[in-house]
C-alpha positions as CSV (number, residue, x, y, z in Angstrom):
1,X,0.0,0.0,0.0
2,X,1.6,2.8,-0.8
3,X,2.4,5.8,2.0
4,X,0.0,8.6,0.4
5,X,-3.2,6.7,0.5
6,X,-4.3,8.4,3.3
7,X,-4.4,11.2,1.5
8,X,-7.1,13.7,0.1
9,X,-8.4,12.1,-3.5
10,X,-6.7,15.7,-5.2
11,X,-3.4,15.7,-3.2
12,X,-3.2,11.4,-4.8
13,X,-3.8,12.8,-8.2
14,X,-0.9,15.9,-8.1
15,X,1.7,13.0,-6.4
16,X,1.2,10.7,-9.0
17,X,0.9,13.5,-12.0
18,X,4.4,14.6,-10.4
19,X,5.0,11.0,-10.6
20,X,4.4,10.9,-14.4
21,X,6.6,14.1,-14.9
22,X,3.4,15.4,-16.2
23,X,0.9,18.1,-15.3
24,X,-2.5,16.9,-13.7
25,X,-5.7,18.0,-15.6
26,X,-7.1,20.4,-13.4
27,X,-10.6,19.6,-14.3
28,X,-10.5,15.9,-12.8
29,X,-8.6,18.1,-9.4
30,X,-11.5,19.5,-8.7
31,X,-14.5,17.1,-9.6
32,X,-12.4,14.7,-7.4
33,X,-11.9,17.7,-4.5
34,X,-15.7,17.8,-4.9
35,X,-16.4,14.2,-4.1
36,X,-14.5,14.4,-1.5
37,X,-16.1,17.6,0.3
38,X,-19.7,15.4,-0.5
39,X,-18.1,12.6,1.2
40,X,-17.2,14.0,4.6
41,X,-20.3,16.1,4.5
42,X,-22.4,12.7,4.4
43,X,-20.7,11.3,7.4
44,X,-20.6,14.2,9.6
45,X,-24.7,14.1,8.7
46,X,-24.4,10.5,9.9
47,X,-22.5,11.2,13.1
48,X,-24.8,13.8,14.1
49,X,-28.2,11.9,13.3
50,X,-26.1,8.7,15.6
51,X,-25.3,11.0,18.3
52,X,-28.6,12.8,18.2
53,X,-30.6,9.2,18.3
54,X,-28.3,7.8,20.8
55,X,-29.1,10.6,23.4
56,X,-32.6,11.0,22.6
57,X,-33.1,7.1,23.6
58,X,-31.1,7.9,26.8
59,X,-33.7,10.6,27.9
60,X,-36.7,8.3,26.8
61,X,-35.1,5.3,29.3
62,X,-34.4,8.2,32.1
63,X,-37.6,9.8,31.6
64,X,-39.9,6.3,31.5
65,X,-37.6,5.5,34.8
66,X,-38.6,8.6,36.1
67,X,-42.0,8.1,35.3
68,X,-42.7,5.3,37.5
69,X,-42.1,6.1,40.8
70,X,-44.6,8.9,39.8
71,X,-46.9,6.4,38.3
72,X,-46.8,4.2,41.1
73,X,-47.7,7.0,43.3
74,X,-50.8,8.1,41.3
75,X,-52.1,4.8,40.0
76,X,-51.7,3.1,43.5
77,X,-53.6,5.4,45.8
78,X,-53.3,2.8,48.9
79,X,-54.7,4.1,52.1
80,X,-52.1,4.0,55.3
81,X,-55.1,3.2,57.5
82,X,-56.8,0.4,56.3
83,X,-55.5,-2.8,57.6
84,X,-57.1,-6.3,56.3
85,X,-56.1,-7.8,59.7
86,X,-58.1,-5.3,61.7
87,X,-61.0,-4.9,59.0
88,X,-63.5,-5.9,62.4
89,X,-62.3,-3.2,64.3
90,X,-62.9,0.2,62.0
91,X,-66.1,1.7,62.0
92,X,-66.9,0.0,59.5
93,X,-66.0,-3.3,61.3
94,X,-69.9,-3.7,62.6
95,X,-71.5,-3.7,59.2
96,X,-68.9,-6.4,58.1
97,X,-69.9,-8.7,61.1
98,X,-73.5,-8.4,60.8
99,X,-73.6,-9.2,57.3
100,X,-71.6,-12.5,58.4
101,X,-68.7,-11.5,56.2
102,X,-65.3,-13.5,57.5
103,X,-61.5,-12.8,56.7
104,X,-59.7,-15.6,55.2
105,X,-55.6,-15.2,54.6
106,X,-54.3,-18.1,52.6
107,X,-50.4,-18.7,51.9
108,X,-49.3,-18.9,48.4
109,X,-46.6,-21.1,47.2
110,X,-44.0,-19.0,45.7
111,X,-43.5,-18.8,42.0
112,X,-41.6,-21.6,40.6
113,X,-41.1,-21.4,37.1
114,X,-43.5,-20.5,33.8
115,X,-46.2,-23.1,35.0
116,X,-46.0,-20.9,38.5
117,X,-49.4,-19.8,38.3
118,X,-51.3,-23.1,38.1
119,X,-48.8,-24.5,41.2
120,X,-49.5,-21.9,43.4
121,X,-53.4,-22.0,42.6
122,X,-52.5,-26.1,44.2
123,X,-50.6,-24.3,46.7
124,X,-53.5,-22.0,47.8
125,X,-56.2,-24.7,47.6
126,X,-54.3,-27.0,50.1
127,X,-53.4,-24.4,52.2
128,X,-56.8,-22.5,52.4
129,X,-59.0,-26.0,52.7
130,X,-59.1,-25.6,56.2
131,X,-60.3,-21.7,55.8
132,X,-62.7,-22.0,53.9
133,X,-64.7,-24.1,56.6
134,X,-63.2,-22.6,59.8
135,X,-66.3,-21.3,60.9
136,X,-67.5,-17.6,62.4
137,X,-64.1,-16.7,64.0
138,X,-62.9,-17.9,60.5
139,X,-59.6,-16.0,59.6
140,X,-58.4,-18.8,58.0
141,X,-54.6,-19.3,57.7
142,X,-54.3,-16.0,59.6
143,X,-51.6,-17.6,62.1
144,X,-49.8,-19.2,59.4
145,X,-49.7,-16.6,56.7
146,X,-47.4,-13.8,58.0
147,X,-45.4,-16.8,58.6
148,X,-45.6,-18.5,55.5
149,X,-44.5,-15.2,53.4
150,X,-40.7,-15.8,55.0
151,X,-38.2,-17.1,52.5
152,X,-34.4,-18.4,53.1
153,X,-32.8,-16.2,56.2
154,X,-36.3,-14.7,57.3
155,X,-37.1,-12.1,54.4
156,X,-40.2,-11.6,53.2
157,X,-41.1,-12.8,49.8
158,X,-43.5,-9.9,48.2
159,X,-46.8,-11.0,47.2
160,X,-46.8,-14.5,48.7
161,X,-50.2,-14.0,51.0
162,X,-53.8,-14.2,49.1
163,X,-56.2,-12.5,51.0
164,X,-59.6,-11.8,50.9
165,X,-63.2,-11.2,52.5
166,X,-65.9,-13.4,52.0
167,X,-69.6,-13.9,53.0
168,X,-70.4,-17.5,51.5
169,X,-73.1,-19.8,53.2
170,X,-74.5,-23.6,51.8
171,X,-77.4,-23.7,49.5
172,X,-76.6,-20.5,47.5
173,X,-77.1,-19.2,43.8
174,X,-73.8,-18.9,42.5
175,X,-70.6,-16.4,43.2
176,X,-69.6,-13.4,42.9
177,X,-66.0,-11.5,43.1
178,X,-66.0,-8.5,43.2
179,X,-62.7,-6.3,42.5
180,X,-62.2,-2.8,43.9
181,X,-61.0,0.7,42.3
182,X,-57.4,1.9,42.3
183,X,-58.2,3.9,45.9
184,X,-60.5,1.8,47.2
185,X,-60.4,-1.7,49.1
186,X,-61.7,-5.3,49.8
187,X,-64.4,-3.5,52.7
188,X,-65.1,-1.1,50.7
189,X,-66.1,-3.3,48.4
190,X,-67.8,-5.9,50.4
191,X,-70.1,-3.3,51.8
192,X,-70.9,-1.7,48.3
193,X,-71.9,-5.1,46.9
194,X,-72.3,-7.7,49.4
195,X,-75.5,-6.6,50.8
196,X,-77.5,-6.8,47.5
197,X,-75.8,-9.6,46.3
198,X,-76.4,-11.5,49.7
199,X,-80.2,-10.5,49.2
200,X,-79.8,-12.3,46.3
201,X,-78.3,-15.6,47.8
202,X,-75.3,-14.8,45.6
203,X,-71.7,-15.5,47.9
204,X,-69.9,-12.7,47.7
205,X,-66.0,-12.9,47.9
206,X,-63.9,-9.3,47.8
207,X,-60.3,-9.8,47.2
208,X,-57.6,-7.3,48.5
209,X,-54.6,-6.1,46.6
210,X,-51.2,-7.2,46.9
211,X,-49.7,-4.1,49.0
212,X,-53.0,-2.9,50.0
213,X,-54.2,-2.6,53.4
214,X,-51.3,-3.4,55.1
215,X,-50.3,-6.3,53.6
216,X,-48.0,-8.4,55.7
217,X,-46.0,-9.9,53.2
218,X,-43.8,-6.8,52.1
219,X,-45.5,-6.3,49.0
220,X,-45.5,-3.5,46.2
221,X,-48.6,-2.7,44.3
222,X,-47.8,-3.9,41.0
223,X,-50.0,-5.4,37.6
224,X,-47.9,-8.7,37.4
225,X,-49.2,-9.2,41.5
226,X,-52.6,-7.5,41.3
227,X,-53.2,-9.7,38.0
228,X,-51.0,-12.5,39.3
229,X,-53.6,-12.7,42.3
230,X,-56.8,-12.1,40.6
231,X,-56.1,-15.6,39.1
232,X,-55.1,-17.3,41.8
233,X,-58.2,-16.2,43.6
234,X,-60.3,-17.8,41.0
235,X,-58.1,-21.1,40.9
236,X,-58.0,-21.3,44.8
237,X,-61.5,-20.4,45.5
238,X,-63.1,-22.9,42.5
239,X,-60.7,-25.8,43.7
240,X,-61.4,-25.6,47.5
241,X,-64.9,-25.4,47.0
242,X,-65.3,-22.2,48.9
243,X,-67.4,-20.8,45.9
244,X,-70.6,-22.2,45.5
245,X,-69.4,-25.6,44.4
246,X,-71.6,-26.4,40.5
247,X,-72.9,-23.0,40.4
248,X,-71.9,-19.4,38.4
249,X,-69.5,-17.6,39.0
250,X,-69.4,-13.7,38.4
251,X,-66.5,-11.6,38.2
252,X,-67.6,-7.9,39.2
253,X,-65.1,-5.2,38.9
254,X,-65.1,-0.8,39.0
255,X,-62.4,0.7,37.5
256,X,-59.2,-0.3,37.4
257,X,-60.7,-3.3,39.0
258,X,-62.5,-4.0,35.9
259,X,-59.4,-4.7,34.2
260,X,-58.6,-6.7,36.8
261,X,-61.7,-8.7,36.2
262,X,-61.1,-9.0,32.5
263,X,-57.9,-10.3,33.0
264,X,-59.4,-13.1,35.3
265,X,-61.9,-13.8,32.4
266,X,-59.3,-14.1,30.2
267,X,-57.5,-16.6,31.5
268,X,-60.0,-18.5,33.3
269,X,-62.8,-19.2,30.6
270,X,-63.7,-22.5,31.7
271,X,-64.3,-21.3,35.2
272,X,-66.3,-17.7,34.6
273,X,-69.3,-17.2,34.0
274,X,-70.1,-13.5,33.3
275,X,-68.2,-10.3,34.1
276,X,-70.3,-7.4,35.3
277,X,-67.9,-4.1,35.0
278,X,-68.8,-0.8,36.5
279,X,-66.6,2.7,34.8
280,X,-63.8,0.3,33.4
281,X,-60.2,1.3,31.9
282,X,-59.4,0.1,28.6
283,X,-56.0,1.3,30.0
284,X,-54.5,3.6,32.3
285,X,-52.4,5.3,29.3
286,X,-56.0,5.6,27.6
287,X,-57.5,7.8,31.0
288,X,-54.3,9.8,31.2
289,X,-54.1,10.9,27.4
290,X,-58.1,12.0,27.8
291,X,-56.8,14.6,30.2
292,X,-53.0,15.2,28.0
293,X,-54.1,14.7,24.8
294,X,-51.6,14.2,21.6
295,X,-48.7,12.5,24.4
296,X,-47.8,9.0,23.6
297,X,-48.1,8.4,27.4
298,X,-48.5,4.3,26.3
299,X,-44.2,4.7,25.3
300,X,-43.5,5.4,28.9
301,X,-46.8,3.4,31.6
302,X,-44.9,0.4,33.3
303,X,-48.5,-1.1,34.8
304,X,-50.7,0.1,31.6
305,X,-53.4,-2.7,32.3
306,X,-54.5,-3.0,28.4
307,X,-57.4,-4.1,29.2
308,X,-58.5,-3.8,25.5
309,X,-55.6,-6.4,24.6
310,X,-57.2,-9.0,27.2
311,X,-60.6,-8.2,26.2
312,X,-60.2,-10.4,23.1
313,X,-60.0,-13.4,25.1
314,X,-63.2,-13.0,27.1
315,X,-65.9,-15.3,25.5
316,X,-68.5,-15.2,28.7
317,X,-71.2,-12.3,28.3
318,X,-69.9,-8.9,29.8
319,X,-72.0,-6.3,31.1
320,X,-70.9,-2.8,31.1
321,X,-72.3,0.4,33.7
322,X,-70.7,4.2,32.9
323,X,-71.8,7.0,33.5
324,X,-72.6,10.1,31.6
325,X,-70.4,12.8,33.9
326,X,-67.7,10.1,35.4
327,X,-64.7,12.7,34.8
328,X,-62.2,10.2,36.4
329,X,-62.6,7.1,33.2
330,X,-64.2,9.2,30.6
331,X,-67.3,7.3,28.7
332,X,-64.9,6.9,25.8
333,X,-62.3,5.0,27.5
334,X,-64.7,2.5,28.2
335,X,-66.3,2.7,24.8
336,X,-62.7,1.8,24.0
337,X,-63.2,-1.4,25.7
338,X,-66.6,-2.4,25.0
339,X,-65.7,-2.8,21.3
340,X,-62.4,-5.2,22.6
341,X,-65.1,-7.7,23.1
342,X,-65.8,-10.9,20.3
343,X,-69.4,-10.7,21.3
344,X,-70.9,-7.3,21.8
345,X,-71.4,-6.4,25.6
346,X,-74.3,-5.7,26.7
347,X,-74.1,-1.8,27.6
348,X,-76.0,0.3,30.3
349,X,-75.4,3.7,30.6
350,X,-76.4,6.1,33.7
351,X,-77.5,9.8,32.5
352,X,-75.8,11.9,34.6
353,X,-73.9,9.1,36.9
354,X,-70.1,10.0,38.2
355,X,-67.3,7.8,38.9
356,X,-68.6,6.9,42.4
357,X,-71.7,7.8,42.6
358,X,-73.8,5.4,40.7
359,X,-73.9,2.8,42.9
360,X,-75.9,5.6,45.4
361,X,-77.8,7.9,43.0
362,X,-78.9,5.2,40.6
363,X,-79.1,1.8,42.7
364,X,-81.9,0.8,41.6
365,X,-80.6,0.4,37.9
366,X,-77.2,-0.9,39.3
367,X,-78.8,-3.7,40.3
368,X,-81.3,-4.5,37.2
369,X,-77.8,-4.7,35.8
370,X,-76.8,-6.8,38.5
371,X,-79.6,-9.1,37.9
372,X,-79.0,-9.3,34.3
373,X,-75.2,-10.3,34.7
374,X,-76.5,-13.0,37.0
375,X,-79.4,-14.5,34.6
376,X,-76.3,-14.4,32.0
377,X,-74.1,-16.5,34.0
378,X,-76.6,-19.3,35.0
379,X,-77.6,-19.7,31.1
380,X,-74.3,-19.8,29.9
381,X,-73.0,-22.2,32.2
382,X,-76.3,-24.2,30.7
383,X,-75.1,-23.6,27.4
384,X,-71.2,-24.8,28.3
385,X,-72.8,-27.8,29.8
């Protein structure tokens, strides 16, 4: 190779015309020097574009890490006061006991595995078999569940503890479980729903969230638990027999809890029956963009529960409530849900109805929804029979 090959093309073409004893033709000089400016300009261009790329997907990972400890915060509005040991002894602990609601806490087996979900729905069944008949005082696997939630050297292992509340007697319709709102919790929900469902002779089961109400176990708030549970839930309480044993089963579920519930439904076809969802999110990046518009805020949710991408999966009937004036899931966001669905649900909507509200200001067609959901289930566990 020879020493001047590194170079400009022009200084190359006066060596070697030097070379030749001859004058170079000045012509070629400067279409070459020409090239050669067009050249380097290209991959300066090229540099800059790299550099520009590379440090715009640095702030995109900085900002989405950024962006979840301020997601977690809003998404996960978890009360410091409620605690799901001590549910009896709120104020709103002698409503619970007289409508004959119990507590159950039931130790999961830890995951184990991609096939961890259907071993700890074993783990839960064996564990909870003695809850689910332990009778009035029943807190079943309360002793042995702060316990259980101990891995190797005594740390906790998050999200090892199912719990929920449950006011189940023999002889009964069917079930229903019923999963809360993002600020809300398994009382709250038991008293919302368990009264008219009891009238009904429906069991009523409310789970609480992993890291909710003072959960023993250590854990977080996260989807992968809150979904993670939901499931199990399903699996433990259909296996043990704590659910009326033959009979429907209803998922029930208000707003973020109705993804929740679509998740369940999703994954558990065989076992639900109907899914009865009050102001659901099709997903949390869908509620924040109706207040932020034109944001891609989907590029940077961690927990987005995309509802709409479970919804596809549900083949019992779903029944949808919204409200007119609910501000906090817009009617659109659920519209975005409801057309998710392979069958059409069916769709009620409540003129002038809020987020919370509806279940107060218009009960009484709440519950003619209710009852619709329930005369779903029954006939389409005929039909699947």
């Amino acid at each position: 190779m020879s020493a001047s090959t590194h170079l400009l093309p022009e200084k190359r073409l006066w060596m070697s015309a030097r070379a030749a004893g001859t004058q170079p033709d000045v012509t070629n000089v400067a279409a070459v020097a020409g090239l050669a400016s067009q050249e380097s300009s290209r991959v300066r261009k090229w540099v800059v574009v790299t550099l520009v790329a590379v440090l715009l997907f640095a702030a995109f990972v900085l900002l989405r890490r950024g962006m979840r400890a301020i997601e977690a915060k809003l998404l996960y509005q978890v009360s410091t006061t409620e605690d799901f040991q001590n549910v009896f002894g709120g104020s709103r602990g002698g409503a619970l006991h007289r409508l004959g609601v119990k507590t159950y806490t039931v130790p999961l087996a830890p995951a184990a595995g991609p096939r961890a979900g259907a071993g700890a729905g074993a783990g839960a069944g064996a564990g909870a078999g003695a809850g689910a008949g332990a009778g009035p005082s029943a807190s079943a696997g309360a002793g042995a569940g702060p316990s259980a939630n101990r891995g190797r050297g005594g740390q906790k292992q998050a999200g090892t503890v199912l719990r929920y509340l449950a006011r189940a007697q023999p002889g009964q319709e069917g079930s229903v479980v019923v999963f809360h709102g993002n600020a809300s919790s398994a009382a709250d929900a038991m008293l919302m729903f368990g009264p008219g469902f009891a009238r009904r002779n429906w069991a009523v089961f409310a789970p609480e969230y992993p890291g909710y109400a003072r959960d023993p176990s250590g854990a977080a708030p996260s989807q992968e638990l809150l979904l993670e549970h939901a499931v199990k839930l399903v699996d433990h309480l259909t296996m043990t027999g704590h659910a009326a044993r033959g009979k429907p089963l209803v998922l029930v579920g208000h707003s973020l809890g109705g993804a929740v519930a679509v998740f369940a439904a999703s994954q558990r076809p065989a076992l639900v029956h109907s899914a009865l969802l009050f102001g659901p999110i099709s997903s949390v990046s869908d509620v924040v963009a109706t207040r932020v518009p034109y944001v891609p805020f989907r590029w940077f949710v961690h927990d987005n529960f995309d509802a709409c991408a479970w919804a596809r999966l549900v083949i019992c009937p779903v029944t949808v409530v919204r409200g007119t004036a609910d501000v906090i899931v817009p009617p659109s966001v659920s519209q975005h849900l409801e057309g998710r669905f392979p069958v059409a649900p069916q769709v009620v909507v409540l003129h002038n109805a809020t987020h919370n509200d509806l279940f107060v200001t218009h009960a009484d067609q709440v519950w003619r929804a209710a009852d619709a959901a329930l005369d779903n289930a029954a006939l389409f566990q005929a039909v699947c029979e």
